[in-house]
N, CA, C and O atoms as a GROMACS GRO file, in nm:
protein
  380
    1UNK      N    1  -0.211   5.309  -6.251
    1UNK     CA    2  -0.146   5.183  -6.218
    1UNK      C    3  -0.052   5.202  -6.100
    1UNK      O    4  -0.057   5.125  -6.004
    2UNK      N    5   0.042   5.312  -6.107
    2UNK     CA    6   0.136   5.340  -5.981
    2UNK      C    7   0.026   5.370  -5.853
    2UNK      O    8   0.041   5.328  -5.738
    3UNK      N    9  -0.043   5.421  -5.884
    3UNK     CA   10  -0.128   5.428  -5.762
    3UNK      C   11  -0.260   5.315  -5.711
    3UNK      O   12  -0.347   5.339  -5.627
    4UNK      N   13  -0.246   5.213  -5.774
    4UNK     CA   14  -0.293   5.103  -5.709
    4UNK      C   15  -0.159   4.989  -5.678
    4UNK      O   16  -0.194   4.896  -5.606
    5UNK      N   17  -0.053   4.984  -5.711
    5UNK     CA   18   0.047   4.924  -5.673
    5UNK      C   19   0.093   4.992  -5.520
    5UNK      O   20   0.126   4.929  -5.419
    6UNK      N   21   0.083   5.159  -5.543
    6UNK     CA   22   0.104   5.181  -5.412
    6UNK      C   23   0.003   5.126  -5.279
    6UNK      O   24   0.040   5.075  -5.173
    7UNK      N   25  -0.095   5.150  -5.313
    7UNK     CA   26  -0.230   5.125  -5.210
    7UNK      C   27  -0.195   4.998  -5.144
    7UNK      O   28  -0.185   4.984  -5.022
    8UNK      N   29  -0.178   4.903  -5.235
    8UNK     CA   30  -0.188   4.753  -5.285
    8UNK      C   31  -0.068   4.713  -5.177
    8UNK      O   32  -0.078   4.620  -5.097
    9UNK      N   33   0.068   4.816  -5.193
    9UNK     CA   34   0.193   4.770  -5.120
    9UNK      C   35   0.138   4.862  -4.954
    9UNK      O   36   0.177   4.818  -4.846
   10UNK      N   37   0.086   4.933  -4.959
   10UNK     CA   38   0.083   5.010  -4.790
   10UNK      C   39  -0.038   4.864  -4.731
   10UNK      O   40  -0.043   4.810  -4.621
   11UNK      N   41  -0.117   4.841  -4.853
   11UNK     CA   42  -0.217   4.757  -4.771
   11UNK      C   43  -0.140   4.644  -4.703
   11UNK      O   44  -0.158   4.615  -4.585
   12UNK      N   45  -0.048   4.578  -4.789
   12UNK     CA   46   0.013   4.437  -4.752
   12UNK      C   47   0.055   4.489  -4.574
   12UNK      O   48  -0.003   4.442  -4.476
   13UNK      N   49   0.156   4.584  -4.570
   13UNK     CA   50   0.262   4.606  -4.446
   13UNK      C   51   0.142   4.674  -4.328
   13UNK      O   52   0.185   4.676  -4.213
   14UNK      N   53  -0.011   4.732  -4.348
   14UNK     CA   54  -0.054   4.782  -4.312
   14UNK      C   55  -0.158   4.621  -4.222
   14UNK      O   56  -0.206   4.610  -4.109
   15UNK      N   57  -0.154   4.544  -4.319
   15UNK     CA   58  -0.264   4.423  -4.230
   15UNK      C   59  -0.195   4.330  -4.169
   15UNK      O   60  -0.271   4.241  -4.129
   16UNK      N   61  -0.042   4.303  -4.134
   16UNK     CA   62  -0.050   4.210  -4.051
   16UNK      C   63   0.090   4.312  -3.942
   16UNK      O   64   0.201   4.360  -3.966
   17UNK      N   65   0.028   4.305  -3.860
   17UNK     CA   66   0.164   4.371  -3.775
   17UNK      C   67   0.276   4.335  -3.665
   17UNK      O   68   0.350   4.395  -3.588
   18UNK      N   69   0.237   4.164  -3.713
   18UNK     CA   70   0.349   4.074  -3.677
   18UNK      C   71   0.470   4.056  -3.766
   18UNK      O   72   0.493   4.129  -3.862
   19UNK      N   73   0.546   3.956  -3.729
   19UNK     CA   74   0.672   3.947  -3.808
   19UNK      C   75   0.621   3.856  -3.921
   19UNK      O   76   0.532   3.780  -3.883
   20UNK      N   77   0.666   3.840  -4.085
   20UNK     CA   78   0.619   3.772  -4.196
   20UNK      C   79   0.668   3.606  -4.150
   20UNK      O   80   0.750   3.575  -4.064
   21UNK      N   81   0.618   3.550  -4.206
   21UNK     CA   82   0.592   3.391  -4.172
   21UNK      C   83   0.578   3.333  -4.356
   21UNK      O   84   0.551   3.385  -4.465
   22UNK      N   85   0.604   3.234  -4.318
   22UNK     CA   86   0.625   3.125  -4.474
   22UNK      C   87   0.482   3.071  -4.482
   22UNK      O   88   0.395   3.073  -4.395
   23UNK      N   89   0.479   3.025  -4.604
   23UNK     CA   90   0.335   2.960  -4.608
   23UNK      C   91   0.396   2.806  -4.617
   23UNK      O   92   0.512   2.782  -4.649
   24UNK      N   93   0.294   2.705  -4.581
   24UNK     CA   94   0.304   2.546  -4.549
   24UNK      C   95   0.351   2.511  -4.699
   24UNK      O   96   0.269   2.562  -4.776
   25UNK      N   97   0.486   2.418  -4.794
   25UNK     CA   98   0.502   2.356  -4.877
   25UNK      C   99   0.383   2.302  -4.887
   25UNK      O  100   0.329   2.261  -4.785
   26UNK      N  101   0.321   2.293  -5.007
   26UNK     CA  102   0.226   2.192  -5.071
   26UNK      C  103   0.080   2.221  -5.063
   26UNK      O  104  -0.009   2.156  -5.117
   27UNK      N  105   0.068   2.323  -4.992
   27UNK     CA  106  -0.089   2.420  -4.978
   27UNK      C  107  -0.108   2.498  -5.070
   27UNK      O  108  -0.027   2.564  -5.136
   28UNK      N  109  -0.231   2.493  -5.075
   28UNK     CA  110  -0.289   2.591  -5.139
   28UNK      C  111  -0.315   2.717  -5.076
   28UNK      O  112  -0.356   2.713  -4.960
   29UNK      N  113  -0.296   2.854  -5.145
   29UNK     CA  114  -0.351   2.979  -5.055
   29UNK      C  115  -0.412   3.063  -5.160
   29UNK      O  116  -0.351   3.078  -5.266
   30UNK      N  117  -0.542   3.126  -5.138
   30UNK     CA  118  -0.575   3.290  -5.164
   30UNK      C  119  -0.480   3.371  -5.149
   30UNK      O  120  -0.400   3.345  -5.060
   31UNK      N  121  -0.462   3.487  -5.226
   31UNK     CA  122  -0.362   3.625  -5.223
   31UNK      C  123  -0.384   3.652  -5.104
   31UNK      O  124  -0.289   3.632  -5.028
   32UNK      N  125  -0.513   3.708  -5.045
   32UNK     CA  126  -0.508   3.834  -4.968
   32UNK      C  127  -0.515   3.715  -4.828
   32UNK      O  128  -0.562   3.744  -4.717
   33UNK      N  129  -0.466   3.597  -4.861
   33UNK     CA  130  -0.407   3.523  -4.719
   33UNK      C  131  -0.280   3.509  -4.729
   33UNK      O  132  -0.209   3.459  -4.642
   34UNK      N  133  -0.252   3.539  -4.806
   34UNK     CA  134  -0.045   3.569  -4.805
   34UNK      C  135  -0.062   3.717  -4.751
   34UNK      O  136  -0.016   3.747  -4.641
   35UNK      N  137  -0.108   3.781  -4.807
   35UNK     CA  138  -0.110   3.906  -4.743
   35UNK      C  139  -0.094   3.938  -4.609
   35UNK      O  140  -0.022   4.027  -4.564
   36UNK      N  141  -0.188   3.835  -4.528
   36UNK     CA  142  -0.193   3.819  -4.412
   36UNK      C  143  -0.069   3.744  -4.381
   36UNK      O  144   0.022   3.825  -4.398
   37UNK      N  145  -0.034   3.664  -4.356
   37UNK     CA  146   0.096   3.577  -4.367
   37UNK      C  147   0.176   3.667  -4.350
   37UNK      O  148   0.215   3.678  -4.234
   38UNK      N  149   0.232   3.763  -4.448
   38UNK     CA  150   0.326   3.910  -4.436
   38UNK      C  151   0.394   3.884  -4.565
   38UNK      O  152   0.386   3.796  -4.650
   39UNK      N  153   0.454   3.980  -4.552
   39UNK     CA  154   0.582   3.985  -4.654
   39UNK      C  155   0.573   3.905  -4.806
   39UNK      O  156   0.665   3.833  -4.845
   40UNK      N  157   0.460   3.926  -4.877
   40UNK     CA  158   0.406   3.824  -4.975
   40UNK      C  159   0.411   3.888  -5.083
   40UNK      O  160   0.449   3.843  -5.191
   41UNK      N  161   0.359   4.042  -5.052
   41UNK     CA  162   0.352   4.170  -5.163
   41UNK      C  163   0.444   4.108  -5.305
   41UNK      O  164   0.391   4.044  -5.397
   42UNK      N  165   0.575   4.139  -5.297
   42UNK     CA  166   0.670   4.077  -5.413
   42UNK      C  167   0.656   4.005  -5.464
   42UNK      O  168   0.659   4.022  -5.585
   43UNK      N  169   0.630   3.859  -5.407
   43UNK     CA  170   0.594   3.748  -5.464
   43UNK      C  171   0.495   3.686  -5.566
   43UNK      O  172   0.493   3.611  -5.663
   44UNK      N  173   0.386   3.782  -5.464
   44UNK     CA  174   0.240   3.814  -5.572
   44UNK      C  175   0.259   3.915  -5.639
   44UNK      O  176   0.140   3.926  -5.666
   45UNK      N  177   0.309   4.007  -5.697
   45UNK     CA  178   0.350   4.091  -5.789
   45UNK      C  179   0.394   4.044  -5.910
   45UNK      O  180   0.349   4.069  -6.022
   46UNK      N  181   0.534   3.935  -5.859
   46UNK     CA  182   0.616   3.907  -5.932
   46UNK      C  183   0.509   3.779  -6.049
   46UNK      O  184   0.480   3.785  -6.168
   47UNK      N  185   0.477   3.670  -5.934
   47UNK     CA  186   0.345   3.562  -5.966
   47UNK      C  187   0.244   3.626  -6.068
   47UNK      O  188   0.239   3.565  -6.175
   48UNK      N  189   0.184   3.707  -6.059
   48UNK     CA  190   0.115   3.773  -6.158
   48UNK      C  191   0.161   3.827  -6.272
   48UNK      O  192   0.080   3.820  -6.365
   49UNK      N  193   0.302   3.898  -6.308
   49UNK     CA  194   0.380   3.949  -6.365
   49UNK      C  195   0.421   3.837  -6.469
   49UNK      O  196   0.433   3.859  -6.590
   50UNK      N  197   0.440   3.732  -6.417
   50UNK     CA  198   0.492   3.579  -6.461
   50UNK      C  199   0.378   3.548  -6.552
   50UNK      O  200   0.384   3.533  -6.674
   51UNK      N  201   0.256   3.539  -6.463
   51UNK     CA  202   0.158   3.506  -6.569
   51UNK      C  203   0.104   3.603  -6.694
   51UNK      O  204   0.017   3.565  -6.772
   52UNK      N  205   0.150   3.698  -6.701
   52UNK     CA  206   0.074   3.826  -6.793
   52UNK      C  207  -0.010   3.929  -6.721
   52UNK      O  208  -0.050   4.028  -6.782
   53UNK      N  209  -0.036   3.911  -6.599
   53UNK     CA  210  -0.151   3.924  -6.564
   53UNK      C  211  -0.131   4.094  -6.472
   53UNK      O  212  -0.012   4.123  -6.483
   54UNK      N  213  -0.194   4.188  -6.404
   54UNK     CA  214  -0.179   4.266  -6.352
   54UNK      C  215  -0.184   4.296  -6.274
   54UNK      O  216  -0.292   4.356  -6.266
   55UNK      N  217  -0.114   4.301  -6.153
   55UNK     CA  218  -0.090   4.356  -5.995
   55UNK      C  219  -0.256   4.425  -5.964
   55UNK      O  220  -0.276   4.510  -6.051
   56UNK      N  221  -0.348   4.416  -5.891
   56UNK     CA  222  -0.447   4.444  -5.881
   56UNK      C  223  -0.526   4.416  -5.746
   56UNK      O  224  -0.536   4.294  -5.735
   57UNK      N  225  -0.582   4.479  -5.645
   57UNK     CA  226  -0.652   4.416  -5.553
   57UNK      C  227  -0.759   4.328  -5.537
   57UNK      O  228  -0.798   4.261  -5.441
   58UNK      N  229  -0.808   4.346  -5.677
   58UNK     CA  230  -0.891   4.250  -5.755
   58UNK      C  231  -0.870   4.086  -5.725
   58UNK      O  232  -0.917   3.991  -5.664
   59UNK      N  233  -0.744   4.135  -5.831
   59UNK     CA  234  -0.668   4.019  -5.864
   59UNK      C  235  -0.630   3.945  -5.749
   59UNK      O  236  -0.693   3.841  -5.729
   60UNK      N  237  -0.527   3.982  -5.657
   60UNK     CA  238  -0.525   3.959  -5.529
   60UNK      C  239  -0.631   3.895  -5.436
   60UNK      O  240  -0.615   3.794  -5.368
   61UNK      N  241  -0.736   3.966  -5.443
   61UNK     CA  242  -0.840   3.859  -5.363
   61UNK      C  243  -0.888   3.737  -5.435
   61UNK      O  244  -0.909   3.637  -5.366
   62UNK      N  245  -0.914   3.729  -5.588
   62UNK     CA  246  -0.956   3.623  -5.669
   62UNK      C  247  -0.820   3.529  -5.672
   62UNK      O  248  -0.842   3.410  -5.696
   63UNK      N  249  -0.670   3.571  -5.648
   63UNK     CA  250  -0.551   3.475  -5.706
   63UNK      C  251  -0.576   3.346  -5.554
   63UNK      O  252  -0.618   3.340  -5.439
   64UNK      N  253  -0.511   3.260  -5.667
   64UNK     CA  254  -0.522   3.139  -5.610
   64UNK      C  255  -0.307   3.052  -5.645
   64UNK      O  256  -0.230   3.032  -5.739
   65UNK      N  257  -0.312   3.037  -5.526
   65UNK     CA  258  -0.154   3.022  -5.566
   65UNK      C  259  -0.128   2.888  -5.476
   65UNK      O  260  -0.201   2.844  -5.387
   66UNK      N  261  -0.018   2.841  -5.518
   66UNK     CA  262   0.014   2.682  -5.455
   66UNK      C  263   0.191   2.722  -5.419
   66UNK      O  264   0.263   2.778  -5.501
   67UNK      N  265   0.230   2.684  -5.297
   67UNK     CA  266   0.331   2.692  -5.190
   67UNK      C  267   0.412   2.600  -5.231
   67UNK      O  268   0.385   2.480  -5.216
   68UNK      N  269   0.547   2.653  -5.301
   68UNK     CA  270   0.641   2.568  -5.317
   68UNK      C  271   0.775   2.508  -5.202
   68UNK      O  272   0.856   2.416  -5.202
   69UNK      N  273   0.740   2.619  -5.116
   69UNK     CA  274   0.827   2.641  -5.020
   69UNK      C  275   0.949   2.690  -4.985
   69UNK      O  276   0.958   2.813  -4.979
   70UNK      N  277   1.036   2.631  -4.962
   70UNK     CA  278   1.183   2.682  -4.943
   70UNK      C  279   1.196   2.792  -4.802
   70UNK      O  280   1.118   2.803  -4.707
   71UNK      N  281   1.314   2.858  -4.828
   71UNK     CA  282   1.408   2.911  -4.726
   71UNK      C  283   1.284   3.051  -4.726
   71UNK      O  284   1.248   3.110  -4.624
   72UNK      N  285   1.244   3.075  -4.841
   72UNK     CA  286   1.151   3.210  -4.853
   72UNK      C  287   0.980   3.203  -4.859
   72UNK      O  288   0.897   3.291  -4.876
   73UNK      N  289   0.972   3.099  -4.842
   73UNK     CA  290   0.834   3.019  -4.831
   73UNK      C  291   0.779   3.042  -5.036
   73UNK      O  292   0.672   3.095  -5.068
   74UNK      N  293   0.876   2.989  -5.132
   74UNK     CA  294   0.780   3.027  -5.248
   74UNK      C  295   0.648   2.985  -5.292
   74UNK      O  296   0.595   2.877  -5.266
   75UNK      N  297   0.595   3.087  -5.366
   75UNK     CA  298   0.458   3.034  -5.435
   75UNK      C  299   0.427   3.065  -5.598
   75UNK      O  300   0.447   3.167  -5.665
   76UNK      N  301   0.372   2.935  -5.631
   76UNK     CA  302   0.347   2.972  -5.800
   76UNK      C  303   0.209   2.984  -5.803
   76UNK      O  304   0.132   2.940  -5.717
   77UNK      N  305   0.173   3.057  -5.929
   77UNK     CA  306   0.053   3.120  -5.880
   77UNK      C  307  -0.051   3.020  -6.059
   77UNK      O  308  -0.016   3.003  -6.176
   78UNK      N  309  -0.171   2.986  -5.985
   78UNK     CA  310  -0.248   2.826  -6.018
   78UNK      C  311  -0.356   2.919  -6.118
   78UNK      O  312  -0.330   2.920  -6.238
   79UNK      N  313  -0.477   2.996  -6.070
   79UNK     CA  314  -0.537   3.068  -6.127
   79UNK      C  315  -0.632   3.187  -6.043
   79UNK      O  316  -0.632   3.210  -5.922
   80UNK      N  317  -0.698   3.241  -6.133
   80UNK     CA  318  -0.801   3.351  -6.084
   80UNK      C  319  -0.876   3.289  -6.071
   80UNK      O  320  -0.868   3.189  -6.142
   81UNK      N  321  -1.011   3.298  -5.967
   81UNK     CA  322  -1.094   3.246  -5.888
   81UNK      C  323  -1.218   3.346  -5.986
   81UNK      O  324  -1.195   3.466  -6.003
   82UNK      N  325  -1.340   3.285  -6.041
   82UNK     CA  326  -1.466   3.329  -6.110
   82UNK      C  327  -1.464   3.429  -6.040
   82UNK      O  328  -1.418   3.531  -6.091
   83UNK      N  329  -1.510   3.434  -5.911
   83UNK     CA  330  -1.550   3.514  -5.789
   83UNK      C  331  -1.420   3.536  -5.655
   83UNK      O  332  -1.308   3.579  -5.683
   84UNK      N  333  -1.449   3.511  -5.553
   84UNK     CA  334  -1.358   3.540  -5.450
   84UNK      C  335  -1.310   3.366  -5.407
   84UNK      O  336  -1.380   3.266  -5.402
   85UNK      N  337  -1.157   3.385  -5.379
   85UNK     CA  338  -1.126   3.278  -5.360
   85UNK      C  339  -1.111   3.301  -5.200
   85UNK      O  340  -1.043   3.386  -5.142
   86UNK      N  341  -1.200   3.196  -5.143
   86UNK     CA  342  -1.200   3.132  -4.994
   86UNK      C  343  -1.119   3.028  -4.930
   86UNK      O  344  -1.072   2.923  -4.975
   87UNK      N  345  -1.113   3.089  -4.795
   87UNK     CA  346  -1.061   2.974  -4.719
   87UNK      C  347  -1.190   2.931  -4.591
   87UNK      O  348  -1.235   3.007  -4.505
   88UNK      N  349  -1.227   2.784  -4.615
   88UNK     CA  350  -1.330   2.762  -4.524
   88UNK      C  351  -1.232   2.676  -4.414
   88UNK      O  352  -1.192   2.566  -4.450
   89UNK      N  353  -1.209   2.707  -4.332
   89UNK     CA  354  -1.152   2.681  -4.191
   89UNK      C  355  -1.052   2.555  -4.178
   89UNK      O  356  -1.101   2.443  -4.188
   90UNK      N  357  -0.944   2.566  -4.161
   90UNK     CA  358  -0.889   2.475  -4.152
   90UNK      C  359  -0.783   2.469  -4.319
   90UNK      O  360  -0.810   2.372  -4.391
   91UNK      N  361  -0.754   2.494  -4.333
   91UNK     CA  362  -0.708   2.572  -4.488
   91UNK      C  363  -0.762   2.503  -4.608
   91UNK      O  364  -0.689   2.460  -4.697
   92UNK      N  365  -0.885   2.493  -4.607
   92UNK     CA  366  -0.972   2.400  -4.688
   92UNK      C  367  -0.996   2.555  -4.816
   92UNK      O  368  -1.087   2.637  -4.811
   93UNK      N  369  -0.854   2.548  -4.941
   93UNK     CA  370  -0.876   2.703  -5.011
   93UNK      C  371  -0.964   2.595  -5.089
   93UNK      O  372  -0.964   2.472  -5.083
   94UNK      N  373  -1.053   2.703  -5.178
   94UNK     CA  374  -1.083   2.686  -5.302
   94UNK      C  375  -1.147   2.817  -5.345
   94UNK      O  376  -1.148   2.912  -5.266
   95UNK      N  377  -1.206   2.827  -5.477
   95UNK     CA  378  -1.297   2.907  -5.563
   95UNK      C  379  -1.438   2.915  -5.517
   95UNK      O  380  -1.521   2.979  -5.582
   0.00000   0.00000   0.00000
């Protein structure tokens, strides 16, 4: 487990190598597009943690989370995706 939390945290700081950015109030996002976004790691940790559920890269690409916003861009996290949760262009998320 410590060693997919680690992977999981080098991956986040390792894929976007701009400065972290908020996600849009009232959107929907995939994990591993917060990921991209930056600075999300915690949030989705914590989001999963909230639900029972387990920090996972898995998990991460299937989580599906909705943007509450604020000063820290929050997000509550909606459900796991059957399969991989997509974004088809234009931030059109779904399952």
């Amino acid at each position: 487990m410590v060693k997919i939390l680690a992977v999981l945290a080098a991956l986040s700081t390792a894929v976007v190598p701009v400065a972290a950015d908020n996600c849009t109030r009232g959107l929907y996002y995939c994990g591993w597009l917060l990921l991209q976004i930056g600075g999300y790691f915690p949030q989705i940790d914590d989001a999963f943690h909230n639900a029972g559920l387990a920090t996972s890269r898995d998990h991460v690409n299937r989580g599906l989370f909705y943007c509450l916003g604020g000063d820290n861009g929050d997000i509550r996290f909606v459900t796991l995706c059957d399969a991989v949760c997509r974004d088809a262009d234009g931030g059109n998320i779904f399952c």
